[in-house]
DRENPA-3360 file (N, C-alpha, C; in nm, 2 decimals, always signed):
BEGIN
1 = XXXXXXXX = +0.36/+3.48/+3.99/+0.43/+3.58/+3.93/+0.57/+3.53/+3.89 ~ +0.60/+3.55/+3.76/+0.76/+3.57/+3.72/+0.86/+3.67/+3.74 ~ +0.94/+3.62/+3.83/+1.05/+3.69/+3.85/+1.12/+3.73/+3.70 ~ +1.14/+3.67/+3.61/+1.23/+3.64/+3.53/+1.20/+3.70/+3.38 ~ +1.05/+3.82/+3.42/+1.01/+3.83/+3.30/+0.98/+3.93/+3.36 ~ +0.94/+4.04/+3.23/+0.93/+4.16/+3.25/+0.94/+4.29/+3.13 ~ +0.89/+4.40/+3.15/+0.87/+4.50/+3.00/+0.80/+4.42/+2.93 ~ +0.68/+4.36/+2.98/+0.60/+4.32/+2.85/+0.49/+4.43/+2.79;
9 = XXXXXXXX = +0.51/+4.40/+2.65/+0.44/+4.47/+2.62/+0.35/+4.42/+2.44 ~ +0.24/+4.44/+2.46/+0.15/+4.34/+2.32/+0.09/+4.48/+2.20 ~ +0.14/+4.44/+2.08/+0.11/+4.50/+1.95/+0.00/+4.36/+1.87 ~ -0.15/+4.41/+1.85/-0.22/+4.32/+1.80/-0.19/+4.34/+1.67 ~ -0.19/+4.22/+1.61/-0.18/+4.22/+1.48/-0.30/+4.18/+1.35 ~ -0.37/+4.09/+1.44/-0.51/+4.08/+1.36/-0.61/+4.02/+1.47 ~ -0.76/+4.10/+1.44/-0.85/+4.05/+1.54/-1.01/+3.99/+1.45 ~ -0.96/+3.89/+1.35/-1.02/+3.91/+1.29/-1.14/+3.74/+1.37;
17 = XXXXXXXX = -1.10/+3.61/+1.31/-1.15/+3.50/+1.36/-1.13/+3.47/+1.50 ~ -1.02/+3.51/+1.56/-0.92/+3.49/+1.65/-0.88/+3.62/+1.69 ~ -0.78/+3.66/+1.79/-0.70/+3.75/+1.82/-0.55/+3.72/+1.81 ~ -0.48/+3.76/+1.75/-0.33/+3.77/+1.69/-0.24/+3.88/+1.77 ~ -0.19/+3.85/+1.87/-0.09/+3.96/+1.92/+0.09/+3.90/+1.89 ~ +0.14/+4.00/+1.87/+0.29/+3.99/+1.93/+0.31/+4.03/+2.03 ~ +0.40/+3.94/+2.12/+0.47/+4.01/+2.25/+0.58/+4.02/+2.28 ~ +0.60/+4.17/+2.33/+0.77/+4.15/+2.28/+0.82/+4.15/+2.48;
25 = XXXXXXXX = +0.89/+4.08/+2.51/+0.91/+4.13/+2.68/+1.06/+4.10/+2.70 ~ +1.12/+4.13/+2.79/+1.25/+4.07/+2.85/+1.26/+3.99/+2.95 ~ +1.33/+3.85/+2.93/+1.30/+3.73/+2.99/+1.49/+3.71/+3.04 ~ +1.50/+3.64/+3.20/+1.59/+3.69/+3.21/+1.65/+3.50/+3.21 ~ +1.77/+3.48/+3.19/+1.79/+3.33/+3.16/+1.89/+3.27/+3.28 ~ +1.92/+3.13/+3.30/+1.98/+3.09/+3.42/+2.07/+3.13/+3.46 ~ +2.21/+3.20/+3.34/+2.31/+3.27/+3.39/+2.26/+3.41/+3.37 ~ +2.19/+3.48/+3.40/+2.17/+3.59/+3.44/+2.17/+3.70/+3.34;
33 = XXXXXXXX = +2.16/+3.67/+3.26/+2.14/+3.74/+3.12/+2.01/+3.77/+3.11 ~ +2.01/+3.93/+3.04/+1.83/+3.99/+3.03/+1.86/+3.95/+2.89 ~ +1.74/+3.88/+2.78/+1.72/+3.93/+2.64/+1.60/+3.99/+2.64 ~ +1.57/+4.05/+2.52/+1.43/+4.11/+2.50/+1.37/+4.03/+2.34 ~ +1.28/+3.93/+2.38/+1.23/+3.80/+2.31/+1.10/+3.89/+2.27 ~ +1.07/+3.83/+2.18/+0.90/+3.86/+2.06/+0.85/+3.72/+2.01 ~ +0.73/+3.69/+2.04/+0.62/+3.57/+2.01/+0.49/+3.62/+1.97 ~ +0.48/+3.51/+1.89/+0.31/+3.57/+1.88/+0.23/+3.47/+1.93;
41 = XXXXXXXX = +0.12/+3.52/+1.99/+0.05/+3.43/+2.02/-0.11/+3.45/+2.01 ~ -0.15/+3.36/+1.96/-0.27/+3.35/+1.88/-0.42/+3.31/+2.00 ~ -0.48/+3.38/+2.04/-0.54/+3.36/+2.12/-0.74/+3.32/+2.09 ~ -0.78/+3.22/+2.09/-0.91/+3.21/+2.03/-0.96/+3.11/+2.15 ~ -0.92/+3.18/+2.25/-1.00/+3.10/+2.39/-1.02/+2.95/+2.42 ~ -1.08/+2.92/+2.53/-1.06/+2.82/+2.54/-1.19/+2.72/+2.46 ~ -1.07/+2.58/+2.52/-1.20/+2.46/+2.45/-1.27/+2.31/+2.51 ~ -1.33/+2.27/+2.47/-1.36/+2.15/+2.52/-1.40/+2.03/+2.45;
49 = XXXXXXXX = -1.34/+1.92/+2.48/-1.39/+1.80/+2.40/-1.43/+1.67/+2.49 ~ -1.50/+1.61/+2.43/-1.55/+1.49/+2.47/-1.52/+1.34/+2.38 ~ -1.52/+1.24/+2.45/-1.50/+1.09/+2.42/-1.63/+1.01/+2.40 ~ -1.74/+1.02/+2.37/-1.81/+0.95/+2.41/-1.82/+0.84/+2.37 ~ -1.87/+0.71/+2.43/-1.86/+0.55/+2.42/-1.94/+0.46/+2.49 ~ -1.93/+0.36/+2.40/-2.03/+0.31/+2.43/-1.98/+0.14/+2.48 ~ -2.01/+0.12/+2.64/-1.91/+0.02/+2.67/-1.99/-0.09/+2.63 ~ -2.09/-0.14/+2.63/-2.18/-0.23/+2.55/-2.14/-0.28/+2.43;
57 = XXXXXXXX = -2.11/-0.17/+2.35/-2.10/-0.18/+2.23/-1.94/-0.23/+2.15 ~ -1.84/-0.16/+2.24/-1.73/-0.08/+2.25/-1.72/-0.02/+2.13 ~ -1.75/+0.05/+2.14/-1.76/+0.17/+2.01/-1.76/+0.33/+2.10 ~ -1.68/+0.41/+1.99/-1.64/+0.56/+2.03/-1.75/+0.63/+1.91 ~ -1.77/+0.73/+1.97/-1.84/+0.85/+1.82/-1.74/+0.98/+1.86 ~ -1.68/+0.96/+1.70/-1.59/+1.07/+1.66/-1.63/+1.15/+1.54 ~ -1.59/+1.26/+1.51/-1.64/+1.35/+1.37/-1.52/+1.33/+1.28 ~ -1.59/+1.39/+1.21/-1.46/+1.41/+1.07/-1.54/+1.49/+0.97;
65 = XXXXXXXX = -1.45/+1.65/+0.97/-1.45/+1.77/+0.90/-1.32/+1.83/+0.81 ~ -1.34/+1.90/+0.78/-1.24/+1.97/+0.71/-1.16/+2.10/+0.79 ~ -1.06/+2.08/+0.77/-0.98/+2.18/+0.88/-0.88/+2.21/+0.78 ~ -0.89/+2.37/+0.77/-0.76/+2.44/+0.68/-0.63/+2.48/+0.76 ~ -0.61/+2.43/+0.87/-0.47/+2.42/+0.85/-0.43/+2.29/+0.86 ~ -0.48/+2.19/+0.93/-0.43/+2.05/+0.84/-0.44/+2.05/+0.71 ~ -0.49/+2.16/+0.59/-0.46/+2.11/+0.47/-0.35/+2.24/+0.44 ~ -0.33/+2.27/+0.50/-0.20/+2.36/+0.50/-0.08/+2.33/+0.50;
73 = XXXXXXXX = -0.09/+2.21/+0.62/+0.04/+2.20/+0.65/+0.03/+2.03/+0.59 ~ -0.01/+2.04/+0.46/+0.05/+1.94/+0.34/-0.03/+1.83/+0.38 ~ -0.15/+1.83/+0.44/-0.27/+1.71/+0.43/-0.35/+1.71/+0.32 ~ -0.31/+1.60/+0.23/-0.38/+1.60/+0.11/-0.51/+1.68/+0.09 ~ -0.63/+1.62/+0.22/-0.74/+1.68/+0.16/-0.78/+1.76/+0.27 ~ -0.73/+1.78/+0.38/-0.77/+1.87/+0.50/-0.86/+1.80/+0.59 ~ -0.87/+1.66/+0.55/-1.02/+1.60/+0.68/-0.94/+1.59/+0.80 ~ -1.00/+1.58/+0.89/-0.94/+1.58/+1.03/-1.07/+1.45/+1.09;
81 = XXXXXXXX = -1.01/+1.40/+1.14/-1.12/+1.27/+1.23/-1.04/+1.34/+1.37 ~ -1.18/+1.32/+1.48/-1.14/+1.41/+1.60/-1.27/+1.37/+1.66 ~ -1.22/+1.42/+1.84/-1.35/+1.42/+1.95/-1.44/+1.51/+1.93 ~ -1.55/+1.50/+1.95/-1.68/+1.63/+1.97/-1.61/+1.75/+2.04 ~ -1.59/+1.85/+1.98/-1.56/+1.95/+2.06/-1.61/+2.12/+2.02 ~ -1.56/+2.16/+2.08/-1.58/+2.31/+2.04/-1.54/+2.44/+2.14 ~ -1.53/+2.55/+2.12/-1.48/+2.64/+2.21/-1.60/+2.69/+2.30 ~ -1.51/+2.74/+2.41/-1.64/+2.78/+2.55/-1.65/+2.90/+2.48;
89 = XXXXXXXX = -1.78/+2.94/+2.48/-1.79/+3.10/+2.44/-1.89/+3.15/+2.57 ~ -1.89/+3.31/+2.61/-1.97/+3.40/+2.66/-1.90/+3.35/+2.81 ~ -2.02/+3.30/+2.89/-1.95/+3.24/+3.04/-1.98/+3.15/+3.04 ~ -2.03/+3.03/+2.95/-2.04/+2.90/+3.01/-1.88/+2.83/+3.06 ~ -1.94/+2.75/+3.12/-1.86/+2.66/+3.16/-1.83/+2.54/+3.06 ~ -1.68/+2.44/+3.09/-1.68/+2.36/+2.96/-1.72/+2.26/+3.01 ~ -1.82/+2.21/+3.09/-1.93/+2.14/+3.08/-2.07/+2.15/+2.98 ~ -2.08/+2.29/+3.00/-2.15/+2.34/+2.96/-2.20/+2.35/+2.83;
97 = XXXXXXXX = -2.03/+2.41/+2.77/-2.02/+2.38/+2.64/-2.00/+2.20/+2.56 ~ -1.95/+2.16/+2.61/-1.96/+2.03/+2.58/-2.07/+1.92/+2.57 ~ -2.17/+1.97/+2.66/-2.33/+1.92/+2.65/-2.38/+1.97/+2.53 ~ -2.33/+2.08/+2.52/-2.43/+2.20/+2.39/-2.35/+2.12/+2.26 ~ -2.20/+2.11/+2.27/-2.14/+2.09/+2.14/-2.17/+1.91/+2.09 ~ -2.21/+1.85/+2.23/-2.19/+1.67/+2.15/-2.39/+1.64/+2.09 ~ -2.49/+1.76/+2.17/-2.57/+1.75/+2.08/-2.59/+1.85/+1.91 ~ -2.53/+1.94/+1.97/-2.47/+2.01/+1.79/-2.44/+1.92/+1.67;
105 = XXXXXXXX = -2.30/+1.83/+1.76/-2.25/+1.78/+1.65/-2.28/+1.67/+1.63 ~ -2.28/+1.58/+1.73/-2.33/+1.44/+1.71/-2.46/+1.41/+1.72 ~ -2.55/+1.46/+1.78/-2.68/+1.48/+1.81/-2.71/+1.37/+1.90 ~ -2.62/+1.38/+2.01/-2.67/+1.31/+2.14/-2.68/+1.38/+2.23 ~ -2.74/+1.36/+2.34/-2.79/+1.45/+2.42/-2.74/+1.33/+2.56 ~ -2.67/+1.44/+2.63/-2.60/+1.42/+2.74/-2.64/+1.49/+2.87 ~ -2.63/+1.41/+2.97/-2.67/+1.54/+3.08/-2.58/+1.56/+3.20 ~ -2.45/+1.46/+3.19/-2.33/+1.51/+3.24/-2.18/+1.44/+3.19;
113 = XXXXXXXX = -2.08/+1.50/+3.23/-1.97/+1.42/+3.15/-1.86/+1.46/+3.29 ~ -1.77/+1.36/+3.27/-1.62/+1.36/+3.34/-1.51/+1.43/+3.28 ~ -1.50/+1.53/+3.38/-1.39/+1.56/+3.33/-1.25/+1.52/+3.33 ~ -1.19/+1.47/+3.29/-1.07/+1.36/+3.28/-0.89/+1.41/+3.29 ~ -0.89/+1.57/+3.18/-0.74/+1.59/+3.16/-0.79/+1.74/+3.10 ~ -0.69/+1.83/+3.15/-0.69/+1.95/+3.10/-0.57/+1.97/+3.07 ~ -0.51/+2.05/+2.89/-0.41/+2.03/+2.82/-0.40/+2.16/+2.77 ~ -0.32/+2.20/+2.73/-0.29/+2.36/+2.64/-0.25/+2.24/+2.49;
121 = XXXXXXXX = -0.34/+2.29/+2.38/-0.29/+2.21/+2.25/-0.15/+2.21/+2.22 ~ -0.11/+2.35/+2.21/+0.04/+2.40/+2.17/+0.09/+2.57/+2.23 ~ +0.14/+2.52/+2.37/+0.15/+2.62/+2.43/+0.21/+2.71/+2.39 ~ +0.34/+2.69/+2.28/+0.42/+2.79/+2.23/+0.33/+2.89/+2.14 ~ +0.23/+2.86/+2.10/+0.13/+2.95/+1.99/+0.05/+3.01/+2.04 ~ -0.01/+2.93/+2.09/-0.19/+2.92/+2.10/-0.19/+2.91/+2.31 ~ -0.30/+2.98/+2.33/-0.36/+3.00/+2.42/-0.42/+2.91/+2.47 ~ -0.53/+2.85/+2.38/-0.61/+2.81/+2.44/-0.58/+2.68/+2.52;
129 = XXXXXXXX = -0.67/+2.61/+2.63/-0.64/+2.51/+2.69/-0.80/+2.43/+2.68 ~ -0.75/+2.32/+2.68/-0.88/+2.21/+2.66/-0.91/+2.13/+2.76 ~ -1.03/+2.13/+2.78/-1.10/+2.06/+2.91/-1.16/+1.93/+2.84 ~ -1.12/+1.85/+2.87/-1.12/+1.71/+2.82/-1.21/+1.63/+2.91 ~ -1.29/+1.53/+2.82/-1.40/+1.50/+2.91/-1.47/+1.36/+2.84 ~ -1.50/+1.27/+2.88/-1.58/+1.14/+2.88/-1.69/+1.12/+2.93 ~ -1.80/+1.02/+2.86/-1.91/+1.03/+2.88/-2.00/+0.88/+2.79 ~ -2.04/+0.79/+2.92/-2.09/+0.68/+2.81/-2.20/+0.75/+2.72;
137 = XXXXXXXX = -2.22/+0.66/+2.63/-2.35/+0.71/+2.54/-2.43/+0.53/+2.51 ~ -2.56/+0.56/+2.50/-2.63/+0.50/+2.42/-2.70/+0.50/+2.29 ~ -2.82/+0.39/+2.23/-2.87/+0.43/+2.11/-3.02/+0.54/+2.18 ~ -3.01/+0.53/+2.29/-3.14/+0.58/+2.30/-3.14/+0.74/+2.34 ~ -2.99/+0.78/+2.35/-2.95/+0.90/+2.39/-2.92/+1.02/+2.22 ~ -2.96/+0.94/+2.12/-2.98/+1.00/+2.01/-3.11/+1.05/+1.98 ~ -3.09/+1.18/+1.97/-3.16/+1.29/+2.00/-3.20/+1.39/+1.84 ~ -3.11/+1.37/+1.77/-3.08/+1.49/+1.70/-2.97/+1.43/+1.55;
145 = XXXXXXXX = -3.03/+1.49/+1.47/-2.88/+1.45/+1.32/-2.72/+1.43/+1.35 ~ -2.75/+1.56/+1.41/-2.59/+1.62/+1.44/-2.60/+1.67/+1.29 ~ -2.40/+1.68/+1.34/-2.35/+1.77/+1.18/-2.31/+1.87/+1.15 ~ -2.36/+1.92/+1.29/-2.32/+2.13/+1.33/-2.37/+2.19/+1.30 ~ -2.34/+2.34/+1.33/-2.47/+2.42/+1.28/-2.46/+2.53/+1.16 ~ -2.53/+2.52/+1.04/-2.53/+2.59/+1.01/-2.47/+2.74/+0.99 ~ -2.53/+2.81/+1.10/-2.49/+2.93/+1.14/-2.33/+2.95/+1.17 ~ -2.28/+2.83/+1.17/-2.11/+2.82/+1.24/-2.02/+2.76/+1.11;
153 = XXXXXXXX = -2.08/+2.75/+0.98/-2.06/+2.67/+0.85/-2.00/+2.54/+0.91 ~ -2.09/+2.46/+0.99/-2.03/+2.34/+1.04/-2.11/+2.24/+0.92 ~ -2.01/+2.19/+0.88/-2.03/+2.03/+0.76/-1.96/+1.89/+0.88 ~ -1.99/+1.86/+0.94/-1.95/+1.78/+1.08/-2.01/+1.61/+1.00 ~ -1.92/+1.47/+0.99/-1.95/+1.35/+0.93/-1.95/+1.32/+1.12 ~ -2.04/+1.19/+1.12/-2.07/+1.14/+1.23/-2.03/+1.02/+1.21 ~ -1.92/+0.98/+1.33/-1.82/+0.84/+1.30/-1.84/+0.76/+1.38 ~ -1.91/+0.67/+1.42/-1.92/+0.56/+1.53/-1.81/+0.43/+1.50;
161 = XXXXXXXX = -1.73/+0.41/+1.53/-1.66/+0.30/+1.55/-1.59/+0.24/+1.65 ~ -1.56/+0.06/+1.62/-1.50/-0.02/+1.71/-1.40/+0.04/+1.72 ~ -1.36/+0.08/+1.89/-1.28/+0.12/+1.96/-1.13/+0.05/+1.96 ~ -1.13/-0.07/+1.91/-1.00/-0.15/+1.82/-0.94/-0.07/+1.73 ~ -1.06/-0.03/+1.63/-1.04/+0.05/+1.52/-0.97/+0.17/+1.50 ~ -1.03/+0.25/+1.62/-0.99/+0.35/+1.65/-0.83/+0.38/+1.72 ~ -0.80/+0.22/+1.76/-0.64/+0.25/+1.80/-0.56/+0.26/+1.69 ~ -0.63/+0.16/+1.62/-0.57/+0.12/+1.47/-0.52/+0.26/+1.39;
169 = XXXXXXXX = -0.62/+0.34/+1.39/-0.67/+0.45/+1.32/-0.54/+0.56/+1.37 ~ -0.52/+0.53/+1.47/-0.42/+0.63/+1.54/-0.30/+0.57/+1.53 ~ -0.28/+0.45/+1.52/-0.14/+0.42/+1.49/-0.08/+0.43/+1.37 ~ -0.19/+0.39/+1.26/-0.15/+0.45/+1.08/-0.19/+0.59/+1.07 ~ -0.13/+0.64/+1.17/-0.20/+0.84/+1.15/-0.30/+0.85/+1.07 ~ -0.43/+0.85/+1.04/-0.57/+0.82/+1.03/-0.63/+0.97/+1.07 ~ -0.59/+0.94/+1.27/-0.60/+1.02/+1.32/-0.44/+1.07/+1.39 ~ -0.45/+1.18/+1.39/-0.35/+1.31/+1.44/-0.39/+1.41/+1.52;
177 = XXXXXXXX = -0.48/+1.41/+1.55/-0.56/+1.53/+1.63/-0.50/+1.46/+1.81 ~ -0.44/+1.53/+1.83/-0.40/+1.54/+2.01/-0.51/+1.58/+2.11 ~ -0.58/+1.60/+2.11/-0.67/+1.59/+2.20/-0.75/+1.47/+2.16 ~ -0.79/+1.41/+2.04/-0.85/+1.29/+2.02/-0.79/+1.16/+2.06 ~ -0.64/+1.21/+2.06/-0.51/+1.07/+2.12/-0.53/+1.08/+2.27 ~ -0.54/+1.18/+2.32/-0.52/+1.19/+2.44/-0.64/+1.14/+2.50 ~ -0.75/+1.16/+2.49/-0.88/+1.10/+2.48/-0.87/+0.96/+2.47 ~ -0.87/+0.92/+2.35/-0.84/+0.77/+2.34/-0.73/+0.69/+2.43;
185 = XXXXXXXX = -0.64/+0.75/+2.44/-0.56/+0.70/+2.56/-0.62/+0.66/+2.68 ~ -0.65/+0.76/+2.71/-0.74/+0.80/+2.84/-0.82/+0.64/+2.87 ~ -0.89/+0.65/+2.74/-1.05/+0.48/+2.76/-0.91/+0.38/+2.78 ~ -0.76/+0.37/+2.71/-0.73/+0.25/+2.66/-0.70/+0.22/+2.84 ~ -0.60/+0.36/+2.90/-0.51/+0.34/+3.06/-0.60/+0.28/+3.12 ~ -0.72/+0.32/+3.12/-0.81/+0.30/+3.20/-0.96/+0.24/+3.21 ~ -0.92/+0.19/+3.13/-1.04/+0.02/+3.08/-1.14/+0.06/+3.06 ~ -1.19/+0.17/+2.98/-1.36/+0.20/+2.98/-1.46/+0.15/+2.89;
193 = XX = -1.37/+0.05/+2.81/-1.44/+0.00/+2.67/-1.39/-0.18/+2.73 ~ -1.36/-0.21/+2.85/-1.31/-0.35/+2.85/-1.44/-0.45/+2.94;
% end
């Protein structure tokens, strides 16, 4: 519990994809001052992603889709290159969901993963927190197209590449997606492609 916070109170603003509240509360600060602060915060639950790789090979499989607010916020064409992921929905667990999402997307089929790092993307906004997770793969663990589903208007491209590549990729911003950096960090600290 916060001492330091208090009279909260939430006016939703849209519940449409997502849930969109404002909160307006009084937050009290180190010299002892009360203000009464408003945020919004955008709530679309939590999520999970995976690294999957292949130390044999040293190759990662990553996707690359279209995301409207990277083309929002002035990305030429909106693609995003990124880890397998997706949001936990109902009660699974984000194991759970991450088994379900890396054969959705990638069409491998996994039957357990590590969980490695748990992150909030952008705590000032957004809610959600991401369960981050690694997992070798093979050729023989392709299962399925991938590509996403339909039903979820998933257009999902399937990216296998040298894990060199992939640093490369992130150092000429290529890639930008923070849970995919964080990920890839993850194999570099700790030698899982060496």
């Amino acid at each position: 519990m916060n001492n330091n916070l208090k009279n909260i109170t939430k006016t939703n603003l849209s519940n449409d994809w997502a849930k969109l509240d404002r909160i307006d509360y009084d937050y009290q600060f180190e010299n002892g001052e009360w203000k009464r602060l408003s945020r919004e915060c955008y709530n679309r639950g939590n999520g999970a992603a995976i690294l999957l790789y292949n130390p044999e090979k040293r190759t990662v499989i990553l996707t690359k889709q279209f995301r409207m607010p990277a083309y929002e916020n002035n990305n030429t064409d909106g693609m995003s290159i990124e880890a397998c992921a997706g949001a936990i929905d109902n009660n699974d667990s984000a194991l759970e969901t991450i088994i379900r999402e890396t054969e959705e997307e990638v069409g491998y089929k996994i039957n357990d993963a590590e969980q490695v790092l748990t992150a909030y993307t952008s705590p000032g906004a957004l809610t959600e927190k991401m369960f981050l997770f690694v997992a070798a793969y093979n050729e023989n663990m392709k299962i399925a197209k991938g590509g996403g589903l339909d039903s979820e208007d998933e257009e999902i491209d399937i990216l296998e590449l040298p894990f060199s590549k992939v640093i490369e990729m992130i150092t000429n911003e290529e890639i930008i997606d923070a849970k995919t950096i964080m990920l890839v960090q993850y194999a570099q600290i700790n030698k899982l492609l060496e």
